[in-house]
PDB file of N, CA, C and O in Angstrom, chain B, residues numbered from 101:
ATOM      1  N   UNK B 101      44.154  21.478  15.293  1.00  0.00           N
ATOM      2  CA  UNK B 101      42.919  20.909  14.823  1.00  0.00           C
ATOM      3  C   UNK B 101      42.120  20.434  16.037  1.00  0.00           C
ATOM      4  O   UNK B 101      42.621  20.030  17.086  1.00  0.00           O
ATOM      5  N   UNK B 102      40.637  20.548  15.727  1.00  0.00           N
ATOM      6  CA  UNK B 102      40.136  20.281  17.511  1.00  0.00           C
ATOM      7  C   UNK B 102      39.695  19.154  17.104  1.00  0.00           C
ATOM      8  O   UNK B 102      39.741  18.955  15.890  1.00  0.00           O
ATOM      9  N   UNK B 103      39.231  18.263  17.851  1.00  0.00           N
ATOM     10  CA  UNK B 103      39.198  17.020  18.056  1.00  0.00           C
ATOM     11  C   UNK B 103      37.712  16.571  17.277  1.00  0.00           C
ATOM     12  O   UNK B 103      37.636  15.575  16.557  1.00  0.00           O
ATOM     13  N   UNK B 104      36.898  17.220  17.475  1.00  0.00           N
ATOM     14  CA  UNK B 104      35.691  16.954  16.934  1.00  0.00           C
ATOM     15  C   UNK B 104      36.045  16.746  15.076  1.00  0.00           C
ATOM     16  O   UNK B 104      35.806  15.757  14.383  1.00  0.00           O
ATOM     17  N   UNK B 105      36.784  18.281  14.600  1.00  0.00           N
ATOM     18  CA  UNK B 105      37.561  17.981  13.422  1.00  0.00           C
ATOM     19  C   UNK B 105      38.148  16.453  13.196  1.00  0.00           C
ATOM     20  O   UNK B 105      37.570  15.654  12.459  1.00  0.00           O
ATOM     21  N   UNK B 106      39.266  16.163  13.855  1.00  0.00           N
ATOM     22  CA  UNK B 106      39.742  14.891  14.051  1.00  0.00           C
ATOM     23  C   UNK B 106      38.157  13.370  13.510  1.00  0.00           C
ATOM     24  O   UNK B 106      37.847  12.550  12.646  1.00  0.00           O
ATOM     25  N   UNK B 107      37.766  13.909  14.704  1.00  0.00           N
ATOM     26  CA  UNK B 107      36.706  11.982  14.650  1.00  0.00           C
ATOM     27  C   UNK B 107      35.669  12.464  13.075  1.00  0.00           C
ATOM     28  O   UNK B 107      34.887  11.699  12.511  1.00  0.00           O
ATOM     29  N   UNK B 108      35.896  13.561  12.757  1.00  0.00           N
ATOM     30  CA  UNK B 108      34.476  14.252  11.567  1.00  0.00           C
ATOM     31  C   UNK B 108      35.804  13.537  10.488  1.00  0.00           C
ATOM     32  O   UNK B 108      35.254  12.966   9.546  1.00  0.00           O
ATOM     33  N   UNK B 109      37.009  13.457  10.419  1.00  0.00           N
ATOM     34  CA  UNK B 109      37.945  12.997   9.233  1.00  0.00           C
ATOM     35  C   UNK B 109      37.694  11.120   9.589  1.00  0.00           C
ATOM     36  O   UNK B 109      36.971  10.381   8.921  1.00  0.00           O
ATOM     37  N   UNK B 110      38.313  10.816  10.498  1.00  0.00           N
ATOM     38  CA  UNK B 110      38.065   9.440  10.579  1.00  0.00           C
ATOM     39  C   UNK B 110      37.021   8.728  10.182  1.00  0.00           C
ATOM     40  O   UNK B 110      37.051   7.706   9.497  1.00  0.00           O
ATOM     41  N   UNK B 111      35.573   9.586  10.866  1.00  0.00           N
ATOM     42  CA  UNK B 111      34.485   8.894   9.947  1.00  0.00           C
ATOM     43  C   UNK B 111      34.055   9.215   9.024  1.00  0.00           C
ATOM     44  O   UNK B 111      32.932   8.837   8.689  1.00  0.00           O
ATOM     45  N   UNK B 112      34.779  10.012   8.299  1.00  0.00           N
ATOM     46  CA  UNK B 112      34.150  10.178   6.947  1.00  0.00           C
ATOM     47  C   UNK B 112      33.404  11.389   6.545  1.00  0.00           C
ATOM     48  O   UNK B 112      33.156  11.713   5.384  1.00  0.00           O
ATOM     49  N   UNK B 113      33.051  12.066   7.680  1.00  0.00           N
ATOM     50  CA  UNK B 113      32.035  13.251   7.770  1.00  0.00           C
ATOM     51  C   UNK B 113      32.744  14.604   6.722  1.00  0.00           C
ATOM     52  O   UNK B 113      32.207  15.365   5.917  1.00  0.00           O
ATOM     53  N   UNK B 114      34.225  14.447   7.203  1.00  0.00           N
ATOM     54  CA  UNK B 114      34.515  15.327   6.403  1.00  0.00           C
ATOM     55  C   UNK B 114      36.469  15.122   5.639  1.00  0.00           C
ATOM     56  O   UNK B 114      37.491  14.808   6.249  1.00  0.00           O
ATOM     57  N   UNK B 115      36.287  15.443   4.238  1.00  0.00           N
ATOM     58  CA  UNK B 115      37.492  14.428   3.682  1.00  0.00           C
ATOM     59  C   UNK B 115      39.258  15.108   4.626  1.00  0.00           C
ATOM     60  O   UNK B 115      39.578  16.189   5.120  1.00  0.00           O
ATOM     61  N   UNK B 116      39.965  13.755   4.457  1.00  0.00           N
ATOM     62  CA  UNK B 116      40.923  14.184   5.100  1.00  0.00           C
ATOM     63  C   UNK B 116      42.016  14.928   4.374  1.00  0.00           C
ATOM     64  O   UNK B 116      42.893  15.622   4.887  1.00  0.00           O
ATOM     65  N   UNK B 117      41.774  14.610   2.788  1.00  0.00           N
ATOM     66  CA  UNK B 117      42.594  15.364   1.945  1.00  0.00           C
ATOM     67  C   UNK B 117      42.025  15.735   1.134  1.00  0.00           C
ATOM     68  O   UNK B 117      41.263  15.019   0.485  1.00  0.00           O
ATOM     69  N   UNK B 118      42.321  17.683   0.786  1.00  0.00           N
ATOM     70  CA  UNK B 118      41.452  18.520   0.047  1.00  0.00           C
ATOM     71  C   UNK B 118      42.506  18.635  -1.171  1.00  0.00           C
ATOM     72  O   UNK B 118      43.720  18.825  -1.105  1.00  0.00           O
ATOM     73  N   UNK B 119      41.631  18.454  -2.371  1.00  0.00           N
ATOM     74  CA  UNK B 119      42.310  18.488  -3.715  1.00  0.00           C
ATOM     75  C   UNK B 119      42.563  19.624  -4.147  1.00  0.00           C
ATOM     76  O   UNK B 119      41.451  20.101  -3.921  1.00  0.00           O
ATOM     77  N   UNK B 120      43.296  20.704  -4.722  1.00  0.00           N
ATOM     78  CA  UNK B 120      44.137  21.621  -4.874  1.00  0.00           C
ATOM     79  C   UNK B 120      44.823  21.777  -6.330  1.00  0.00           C
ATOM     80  O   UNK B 120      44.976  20.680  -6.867  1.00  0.00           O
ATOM     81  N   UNK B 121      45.155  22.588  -6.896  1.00  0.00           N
ATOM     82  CA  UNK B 121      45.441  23.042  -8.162  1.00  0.00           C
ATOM     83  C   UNK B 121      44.739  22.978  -9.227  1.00  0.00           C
ATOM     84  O   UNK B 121      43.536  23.225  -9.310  1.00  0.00           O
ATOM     85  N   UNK B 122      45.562  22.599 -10.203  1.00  0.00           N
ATOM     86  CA  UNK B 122      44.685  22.648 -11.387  1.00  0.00           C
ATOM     87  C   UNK B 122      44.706  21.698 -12.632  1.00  0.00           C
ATOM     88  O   UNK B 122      45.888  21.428 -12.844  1.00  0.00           O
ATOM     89  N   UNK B 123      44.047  21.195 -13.374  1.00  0.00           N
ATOM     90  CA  UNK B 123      44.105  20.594 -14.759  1.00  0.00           C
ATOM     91  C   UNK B 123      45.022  20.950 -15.174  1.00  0.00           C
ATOM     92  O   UNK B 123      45.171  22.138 -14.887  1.00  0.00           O
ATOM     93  N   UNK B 124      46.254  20.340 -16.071  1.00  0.00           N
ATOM     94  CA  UNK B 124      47.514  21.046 -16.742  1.00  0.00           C
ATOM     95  C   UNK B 124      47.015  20.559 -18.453  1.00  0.00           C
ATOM     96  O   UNK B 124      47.598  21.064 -19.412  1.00  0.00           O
ATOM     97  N   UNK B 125      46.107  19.737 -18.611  1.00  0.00           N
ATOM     98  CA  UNK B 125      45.776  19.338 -19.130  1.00  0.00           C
ATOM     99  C   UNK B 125      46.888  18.389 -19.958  1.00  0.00           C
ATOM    100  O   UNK B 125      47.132  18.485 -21.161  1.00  0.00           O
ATOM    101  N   UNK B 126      47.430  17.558 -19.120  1.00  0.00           N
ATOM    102  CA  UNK B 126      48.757  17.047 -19.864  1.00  0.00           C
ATOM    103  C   UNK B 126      48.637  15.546 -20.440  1.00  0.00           C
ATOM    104  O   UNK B 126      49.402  14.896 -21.153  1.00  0.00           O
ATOM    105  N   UNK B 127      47.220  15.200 -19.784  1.00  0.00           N
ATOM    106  CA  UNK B 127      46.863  13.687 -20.841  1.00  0.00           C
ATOM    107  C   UNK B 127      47.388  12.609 -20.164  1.00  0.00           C
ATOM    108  O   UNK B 127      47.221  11.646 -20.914  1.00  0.00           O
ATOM    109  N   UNK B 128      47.999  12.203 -19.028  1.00  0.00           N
ATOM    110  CA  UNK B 128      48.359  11.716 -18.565  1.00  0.00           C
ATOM    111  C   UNK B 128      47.713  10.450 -17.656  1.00  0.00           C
ATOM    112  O   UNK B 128      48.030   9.261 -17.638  1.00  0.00           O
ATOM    113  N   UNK B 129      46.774  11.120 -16.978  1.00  0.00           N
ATOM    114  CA  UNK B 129      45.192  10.575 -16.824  1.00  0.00           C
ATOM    115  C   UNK B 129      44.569   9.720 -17.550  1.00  0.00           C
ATOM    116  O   UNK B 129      43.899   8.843 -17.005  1.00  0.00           O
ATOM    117  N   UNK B 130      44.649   9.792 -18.653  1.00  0.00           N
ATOM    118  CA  UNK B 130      43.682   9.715 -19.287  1.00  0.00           C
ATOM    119  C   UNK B 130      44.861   8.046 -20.436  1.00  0.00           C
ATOM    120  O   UNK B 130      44.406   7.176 -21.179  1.00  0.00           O
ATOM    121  N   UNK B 131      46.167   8.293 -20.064  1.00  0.00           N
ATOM    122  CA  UNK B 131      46.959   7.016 -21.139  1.00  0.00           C
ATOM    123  C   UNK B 131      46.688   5.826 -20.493  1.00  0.00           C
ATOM    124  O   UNK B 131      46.393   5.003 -21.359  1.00  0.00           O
ATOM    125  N   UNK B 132      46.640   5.273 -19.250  1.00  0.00           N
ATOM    126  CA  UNK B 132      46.016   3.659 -18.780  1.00  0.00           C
ATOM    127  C   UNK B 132      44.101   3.387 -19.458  1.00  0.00           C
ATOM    128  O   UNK B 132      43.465   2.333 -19.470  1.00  0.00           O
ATOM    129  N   UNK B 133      43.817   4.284 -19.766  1.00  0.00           N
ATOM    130  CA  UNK B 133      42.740   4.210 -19.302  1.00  0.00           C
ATOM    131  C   UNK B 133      42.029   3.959 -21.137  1.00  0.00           C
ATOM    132  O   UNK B 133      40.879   3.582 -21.361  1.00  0.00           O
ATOM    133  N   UNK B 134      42.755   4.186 -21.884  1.00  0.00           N
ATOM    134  CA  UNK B 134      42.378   4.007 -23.711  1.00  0.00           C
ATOM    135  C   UNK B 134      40.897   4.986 -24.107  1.00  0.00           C
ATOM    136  O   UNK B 134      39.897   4.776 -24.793  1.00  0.00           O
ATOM    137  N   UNK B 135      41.343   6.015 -23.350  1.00  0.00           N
ATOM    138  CA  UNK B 135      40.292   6.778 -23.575  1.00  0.00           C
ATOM    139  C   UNK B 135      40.011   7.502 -25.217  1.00  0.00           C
ATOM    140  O   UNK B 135      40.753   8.231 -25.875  1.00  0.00           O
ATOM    141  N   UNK B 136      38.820   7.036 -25.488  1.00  0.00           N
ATOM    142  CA  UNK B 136      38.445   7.712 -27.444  1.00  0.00           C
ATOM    143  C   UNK B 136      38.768   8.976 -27.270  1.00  0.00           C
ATOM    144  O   UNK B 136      39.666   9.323 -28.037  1.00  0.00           O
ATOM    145  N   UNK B 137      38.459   9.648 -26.693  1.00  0.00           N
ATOM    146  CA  UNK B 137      38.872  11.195 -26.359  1.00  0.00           C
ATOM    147  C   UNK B 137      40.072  11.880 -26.580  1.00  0.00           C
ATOM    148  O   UNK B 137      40.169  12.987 -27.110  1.00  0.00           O
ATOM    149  N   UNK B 138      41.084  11.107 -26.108  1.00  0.00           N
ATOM    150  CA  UNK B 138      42.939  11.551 -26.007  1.00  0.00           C
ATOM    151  C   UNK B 138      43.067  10.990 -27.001  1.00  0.00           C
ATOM    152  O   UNK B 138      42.809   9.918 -27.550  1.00  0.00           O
ATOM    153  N   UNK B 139      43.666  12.208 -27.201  1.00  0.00           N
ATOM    154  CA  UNK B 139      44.659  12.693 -28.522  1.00  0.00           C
ATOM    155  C   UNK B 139      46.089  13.382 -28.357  1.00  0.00           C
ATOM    156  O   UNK B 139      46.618  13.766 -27.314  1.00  0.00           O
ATOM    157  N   UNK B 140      46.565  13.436 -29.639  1.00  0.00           N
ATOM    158  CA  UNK B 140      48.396  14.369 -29.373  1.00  0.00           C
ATOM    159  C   UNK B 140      47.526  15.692 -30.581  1.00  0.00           C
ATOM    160  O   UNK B 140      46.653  15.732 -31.448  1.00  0.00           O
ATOM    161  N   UNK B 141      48.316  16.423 -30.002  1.00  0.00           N
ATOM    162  CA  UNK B 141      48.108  17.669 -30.681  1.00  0.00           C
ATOM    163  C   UNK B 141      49.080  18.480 -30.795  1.00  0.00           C
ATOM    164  O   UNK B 141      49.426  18.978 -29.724  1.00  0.00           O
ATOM    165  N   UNK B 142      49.689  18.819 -31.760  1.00  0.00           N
ATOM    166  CA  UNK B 142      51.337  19.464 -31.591  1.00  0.00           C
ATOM    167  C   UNK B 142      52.006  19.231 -30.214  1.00  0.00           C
ATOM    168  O   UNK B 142      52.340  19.882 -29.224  1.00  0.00           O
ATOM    169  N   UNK B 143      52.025  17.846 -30.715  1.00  0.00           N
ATOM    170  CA  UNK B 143      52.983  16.879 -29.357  1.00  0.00           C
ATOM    171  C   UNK B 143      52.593  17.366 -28.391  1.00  0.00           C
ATOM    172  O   UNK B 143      53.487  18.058 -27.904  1.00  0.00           O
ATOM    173  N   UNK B 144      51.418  17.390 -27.637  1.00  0.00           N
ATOM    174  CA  UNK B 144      51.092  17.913 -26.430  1.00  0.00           C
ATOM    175  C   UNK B 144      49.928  16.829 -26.189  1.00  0.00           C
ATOM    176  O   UNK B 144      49.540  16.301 -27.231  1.00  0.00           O
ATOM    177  N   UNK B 145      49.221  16.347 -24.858  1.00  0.00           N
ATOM    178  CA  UNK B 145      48.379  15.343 -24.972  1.00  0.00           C
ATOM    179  C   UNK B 145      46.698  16.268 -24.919  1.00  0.00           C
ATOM    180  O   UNK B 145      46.476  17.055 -23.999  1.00  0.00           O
ATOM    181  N   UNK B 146      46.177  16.137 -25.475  1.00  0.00           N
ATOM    182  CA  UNK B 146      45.066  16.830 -25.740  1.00  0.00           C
ATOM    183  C   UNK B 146      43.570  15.582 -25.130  1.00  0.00           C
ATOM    184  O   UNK B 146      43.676  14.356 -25.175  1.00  0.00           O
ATOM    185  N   UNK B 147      42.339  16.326 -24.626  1.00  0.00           N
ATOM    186  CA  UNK B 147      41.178  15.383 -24.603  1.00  0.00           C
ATOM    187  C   UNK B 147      40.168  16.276 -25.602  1.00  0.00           C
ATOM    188  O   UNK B 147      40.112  17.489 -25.399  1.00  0.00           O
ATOM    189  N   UNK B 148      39.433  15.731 -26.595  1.00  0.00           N
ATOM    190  CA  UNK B 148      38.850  16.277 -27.662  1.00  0.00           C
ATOM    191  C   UNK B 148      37.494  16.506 -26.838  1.00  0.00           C
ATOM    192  O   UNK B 148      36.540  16.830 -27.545  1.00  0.00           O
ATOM    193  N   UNK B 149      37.212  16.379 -25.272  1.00  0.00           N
ATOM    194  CA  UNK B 149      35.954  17.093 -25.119  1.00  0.00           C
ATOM    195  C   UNK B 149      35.920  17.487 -23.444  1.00  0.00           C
ATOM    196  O   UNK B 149      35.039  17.518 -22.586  1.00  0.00           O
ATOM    197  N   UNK B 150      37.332  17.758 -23.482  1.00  0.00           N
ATOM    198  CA  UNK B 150      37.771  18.477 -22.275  1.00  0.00           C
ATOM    199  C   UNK B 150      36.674  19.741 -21.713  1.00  0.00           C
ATOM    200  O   UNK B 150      36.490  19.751 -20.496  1.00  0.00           O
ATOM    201  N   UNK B 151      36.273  20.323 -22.170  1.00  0.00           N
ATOM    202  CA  UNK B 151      35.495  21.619 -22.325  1.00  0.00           C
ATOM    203  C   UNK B 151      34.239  21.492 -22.356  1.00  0.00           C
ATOM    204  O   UNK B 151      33.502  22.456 -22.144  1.00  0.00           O
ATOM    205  N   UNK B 152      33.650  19.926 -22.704  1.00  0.00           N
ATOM    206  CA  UNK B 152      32.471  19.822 -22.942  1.00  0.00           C
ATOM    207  C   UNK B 152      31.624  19.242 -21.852  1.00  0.00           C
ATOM    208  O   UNK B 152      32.195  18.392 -21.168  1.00  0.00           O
ATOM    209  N   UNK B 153      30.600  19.472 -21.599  1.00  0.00           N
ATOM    210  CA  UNK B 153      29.638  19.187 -20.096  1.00  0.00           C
ATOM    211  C   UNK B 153      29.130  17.950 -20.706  1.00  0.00           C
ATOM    212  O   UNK B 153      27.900  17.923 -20.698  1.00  0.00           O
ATOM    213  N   UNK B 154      29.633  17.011 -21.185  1.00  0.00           N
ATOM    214  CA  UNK B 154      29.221  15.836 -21.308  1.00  0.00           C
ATOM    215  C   UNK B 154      30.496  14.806 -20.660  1.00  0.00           C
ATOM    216  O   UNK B 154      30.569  13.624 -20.323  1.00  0.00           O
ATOM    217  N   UNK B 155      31.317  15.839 -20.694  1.00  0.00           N
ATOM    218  CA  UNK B 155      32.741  14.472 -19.825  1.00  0.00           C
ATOM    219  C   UNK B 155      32.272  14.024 -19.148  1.00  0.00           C
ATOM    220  O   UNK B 155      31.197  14.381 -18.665  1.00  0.00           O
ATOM    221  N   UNK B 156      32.988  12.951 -18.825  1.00  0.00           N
ATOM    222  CA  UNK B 156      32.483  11.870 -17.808  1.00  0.00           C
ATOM    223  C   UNK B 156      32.504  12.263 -16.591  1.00  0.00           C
ATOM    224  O   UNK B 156      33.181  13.290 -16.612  1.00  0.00           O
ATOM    225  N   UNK B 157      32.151  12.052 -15.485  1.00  0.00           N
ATOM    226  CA  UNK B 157      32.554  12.384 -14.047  1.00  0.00           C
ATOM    227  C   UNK B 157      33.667  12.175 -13.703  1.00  0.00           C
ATOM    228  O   UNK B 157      34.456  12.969 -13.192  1.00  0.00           O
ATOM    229  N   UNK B 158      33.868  10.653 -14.061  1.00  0.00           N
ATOM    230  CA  UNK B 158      35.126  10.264 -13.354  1.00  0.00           C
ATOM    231  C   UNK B 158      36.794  11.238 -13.998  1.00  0.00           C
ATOM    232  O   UNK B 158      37.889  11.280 -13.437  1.00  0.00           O
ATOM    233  N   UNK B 159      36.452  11.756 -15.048  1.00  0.00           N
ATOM    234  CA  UNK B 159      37.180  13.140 -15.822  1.00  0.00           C
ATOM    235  C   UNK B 159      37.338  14.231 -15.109  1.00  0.00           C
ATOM    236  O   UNK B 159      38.402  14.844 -15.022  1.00  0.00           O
ATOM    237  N   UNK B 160      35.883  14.652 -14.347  1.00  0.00           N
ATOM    238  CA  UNK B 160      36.094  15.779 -13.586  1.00  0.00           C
ATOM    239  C   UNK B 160      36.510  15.686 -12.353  1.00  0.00           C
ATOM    240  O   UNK B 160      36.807  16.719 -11.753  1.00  0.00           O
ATOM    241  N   UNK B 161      36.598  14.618 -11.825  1.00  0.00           N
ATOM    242  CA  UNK B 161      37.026  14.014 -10.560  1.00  0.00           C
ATOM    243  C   UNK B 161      38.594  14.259 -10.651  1.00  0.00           C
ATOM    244  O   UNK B 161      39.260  15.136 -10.101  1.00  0.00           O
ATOM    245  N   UNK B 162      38.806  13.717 -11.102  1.00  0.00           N
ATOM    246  CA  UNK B 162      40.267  12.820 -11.023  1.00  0.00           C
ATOM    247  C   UNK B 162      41.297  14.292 -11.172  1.00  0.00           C
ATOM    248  O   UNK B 162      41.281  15.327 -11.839  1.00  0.00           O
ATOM    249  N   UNK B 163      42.237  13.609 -10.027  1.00  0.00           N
ATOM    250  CA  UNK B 163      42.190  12.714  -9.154  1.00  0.00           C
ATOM    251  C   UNK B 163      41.458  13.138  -7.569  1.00  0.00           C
ATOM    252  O   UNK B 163      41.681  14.025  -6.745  1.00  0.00           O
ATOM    253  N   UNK B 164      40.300  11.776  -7.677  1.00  0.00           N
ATOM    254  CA  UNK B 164      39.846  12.173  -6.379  1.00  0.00           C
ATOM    255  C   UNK B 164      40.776  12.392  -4.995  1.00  0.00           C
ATOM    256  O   UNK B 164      40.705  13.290  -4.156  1.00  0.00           O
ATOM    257  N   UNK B 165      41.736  11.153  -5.080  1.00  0.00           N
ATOM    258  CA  UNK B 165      41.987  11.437  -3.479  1.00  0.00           C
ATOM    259  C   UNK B 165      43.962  10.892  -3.986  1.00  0.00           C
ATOM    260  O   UNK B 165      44.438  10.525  -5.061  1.00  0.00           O
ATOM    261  N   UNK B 166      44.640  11.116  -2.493  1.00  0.00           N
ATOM    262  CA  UNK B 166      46.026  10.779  -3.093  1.00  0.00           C
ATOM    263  C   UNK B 166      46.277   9.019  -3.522  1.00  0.00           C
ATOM    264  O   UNK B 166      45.578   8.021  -3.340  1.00  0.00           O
ATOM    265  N   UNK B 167      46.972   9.132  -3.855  1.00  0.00           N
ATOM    266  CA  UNK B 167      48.309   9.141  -4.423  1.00  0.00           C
ATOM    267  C   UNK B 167      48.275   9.875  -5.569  1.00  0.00           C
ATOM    268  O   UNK B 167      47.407   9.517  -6.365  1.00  0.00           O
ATOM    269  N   UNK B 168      49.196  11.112  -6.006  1.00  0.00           N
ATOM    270  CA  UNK B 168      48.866  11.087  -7.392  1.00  0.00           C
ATOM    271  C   UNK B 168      50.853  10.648  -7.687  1.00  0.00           C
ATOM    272  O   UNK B 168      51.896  11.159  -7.279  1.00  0.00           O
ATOM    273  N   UNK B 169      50.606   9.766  -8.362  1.00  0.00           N
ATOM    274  CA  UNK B 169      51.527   8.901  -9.090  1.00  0.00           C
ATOM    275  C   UNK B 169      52.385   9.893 -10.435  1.00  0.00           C
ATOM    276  O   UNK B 169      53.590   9.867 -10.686  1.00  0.00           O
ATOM    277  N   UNK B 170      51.271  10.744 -11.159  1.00  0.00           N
ATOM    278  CA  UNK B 170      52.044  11.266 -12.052  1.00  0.00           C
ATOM    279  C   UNK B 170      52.448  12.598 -12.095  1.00  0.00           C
ATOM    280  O   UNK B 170      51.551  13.440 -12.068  1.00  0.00           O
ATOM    281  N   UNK B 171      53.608  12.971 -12.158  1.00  0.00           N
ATOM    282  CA  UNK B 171      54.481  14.051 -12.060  1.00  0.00           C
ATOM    283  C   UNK B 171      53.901  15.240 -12.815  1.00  0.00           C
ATOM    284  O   UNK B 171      53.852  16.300 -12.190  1.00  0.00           O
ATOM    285  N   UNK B 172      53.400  15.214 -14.223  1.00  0.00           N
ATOM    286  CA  UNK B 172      53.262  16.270 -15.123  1.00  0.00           C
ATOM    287  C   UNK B 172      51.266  16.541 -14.489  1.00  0.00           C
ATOM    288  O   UNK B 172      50.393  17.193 -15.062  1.00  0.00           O
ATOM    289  N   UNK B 173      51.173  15.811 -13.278  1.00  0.00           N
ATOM    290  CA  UNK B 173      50.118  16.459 -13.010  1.00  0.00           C
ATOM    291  C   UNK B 173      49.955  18.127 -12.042  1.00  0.00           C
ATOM    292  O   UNK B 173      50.774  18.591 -11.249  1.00  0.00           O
ATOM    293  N   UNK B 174      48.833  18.624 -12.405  1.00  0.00           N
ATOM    294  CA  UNK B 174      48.554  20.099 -11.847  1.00  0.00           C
ATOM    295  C   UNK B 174      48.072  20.456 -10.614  1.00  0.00           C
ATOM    296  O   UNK B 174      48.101  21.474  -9.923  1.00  0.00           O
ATOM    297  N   UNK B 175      47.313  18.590 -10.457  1.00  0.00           N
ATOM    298  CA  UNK B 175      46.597  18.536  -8.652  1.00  0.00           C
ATOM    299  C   UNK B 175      47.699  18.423  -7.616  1.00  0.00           C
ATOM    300  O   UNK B 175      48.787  18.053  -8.058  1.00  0.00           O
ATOM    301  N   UNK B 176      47.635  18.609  -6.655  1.00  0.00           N
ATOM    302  CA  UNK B 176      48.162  18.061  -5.445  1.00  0.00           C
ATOM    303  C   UNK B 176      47.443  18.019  -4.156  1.00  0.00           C
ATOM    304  O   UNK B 176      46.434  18.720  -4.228  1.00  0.00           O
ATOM    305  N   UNK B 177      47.568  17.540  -3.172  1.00  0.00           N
ATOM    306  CA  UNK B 177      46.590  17.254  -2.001  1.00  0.00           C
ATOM    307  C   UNK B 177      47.155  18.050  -1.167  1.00  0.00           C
ATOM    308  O   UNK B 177      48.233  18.608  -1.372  1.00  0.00           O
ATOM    309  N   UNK B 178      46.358  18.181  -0.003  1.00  0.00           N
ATOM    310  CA  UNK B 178      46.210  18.975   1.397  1.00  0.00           C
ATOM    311  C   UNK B 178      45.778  17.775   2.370  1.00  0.00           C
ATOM    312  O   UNK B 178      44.677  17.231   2.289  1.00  0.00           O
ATOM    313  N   UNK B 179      46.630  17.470   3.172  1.00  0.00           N
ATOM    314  CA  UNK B 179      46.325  16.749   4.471  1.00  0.00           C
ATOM    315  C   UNK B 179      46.023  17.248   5.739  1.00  0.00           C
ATOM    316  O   UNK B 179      46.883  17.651   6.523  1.00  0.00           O
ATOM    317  N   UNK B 180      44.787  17.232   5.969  1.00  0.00           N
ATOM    318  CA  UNK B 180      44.365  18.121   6.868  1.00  0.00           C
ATOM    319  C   UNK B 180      44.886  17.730   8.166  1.00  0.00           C
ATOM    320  O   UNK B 180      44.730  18.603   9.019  1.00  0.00           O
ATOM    321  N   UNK B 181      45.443  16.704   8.547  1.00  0.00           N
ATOM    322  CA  UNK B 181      45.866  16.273   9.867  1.00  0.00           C
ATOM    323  C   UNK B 181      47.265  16.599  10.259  1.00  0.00           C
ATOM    324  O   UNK B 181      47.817  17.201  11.180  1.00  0.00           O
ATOM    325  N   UNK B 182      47.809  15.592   8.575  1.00  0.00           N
ATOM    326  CA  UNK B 182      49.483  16.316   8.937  1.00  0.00           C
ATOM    327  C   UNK B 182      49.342  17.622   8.931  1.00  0.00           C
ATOM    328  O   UNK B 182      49.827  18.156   9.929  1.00  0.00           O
ATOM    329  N   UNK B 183      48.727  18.518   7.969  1.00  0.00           N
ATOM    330  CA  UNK B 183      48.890  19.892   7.468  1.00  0.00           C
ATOM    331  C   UNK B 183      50.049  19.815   6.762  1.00  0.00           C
ATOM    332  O   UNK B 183      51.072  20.395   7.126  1.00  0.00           O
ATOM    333  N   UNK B 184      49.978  19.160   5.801  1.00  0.00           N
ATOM    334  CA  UNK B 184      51.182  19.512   5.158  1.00  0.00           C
ATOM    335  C   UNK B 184      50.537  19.296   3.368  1.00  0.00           C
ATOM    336  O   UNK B 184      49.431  18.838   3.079  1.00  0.00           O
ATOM    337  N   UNK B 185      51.514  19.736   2.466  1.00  0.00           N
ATOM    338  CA  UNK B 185      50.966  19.359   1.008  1.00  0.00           C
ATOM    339  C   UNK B 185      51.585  18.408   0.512  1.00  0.00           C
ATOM    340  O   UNK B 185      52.795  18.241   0.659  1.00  0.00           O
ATOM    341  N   UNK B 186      50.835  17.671  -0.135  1.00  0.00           N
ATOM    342  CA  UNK B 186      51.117  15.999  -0.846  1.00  0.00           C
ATOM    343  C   UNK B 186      51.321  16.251  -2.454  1.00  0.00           C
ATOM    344  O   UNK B 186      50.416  16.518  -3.244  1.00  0.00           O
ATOM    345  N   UNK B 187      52.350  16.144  -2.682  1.00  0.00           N
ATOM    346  CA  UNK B 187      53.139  16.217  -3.901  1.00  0.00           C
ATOM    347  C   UNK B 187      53.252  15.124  -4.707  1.00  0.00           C
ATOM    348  O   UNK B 187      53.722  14.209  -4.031  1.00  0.00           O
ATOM    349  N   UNK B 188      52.995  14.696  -6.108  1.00  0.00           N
ATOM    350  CA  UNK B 188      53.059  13.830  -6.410  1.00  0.00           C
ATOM    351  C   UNK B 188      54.362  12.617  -5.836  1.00  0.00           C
ATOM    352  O   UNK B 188      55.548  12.940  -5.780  1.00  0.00           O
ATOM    353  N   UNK B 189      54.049  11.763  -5.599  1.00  0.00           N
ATOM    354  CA  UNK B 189      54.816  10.140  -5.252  1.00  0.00           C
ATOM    355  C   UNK B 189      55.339  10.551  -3.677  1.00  0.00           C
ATOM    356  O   UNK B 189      56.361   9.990  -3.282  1.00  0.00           O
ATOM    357  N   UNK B 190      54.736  11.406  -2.882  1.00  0.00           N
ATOM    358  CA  UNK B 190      54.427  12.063  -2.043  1.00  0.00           C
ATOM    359  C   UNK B 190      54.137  10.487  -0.196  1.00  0.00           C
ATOM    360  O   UNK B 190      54.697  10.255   0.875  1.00  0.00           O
ATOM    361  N   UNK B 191      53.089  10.006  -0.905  1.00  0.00           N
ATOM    362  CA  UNK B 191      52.170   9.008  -0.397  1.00  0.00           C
ATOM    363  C   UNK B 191      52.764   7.482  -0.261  1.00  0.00           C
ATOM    364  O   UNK B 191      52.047   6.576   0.163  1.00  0.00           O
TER     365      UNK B 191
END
């Protein structure tokens, strides 16, 4: 990594961990949080407007940056410094 890379992560210019995979859509996200949306659906955790361009941001975000804490999630991170991949409880 060249150095300019380096001070562009420290200040912010450019993120140090790139988010990676995918939605599993497993609801998991979404149980601290008492969201009207989540639901069970043949025992599976469902969001009733997953699909819809009115979700919230913070829906399409998540998870922005590491830690991701929960296992049955689909994201995982990229650390551009270590170079290595951040696996959930990883952090």
């Amino acid at each position: 990594m060249e150095l300019q890379e380096i001070i562009d992560i420290i200040t912010g210019k450019k993120p140090r961990y790139i988010r990676k995979g995918k939605c599993l859509q497993c609801g998991a996200c979404c149980l601290n949080e008492n969201c009207e949306y989540f639901t069970w659906k043949d025992k599976k955790a469902f969001c009733k407007i997953y699909k819809e361009s009115n979700r919230p941001q913070k829906c399409k975000d998540f998870p922005a940056n590491p830690p991701i804490i929960i296992e049955t999630c689909g994201y995982y991170f990229y650390d551009r410094i270590e170079k290595k991949i951040l696996k959930p409880r990883e952090i």
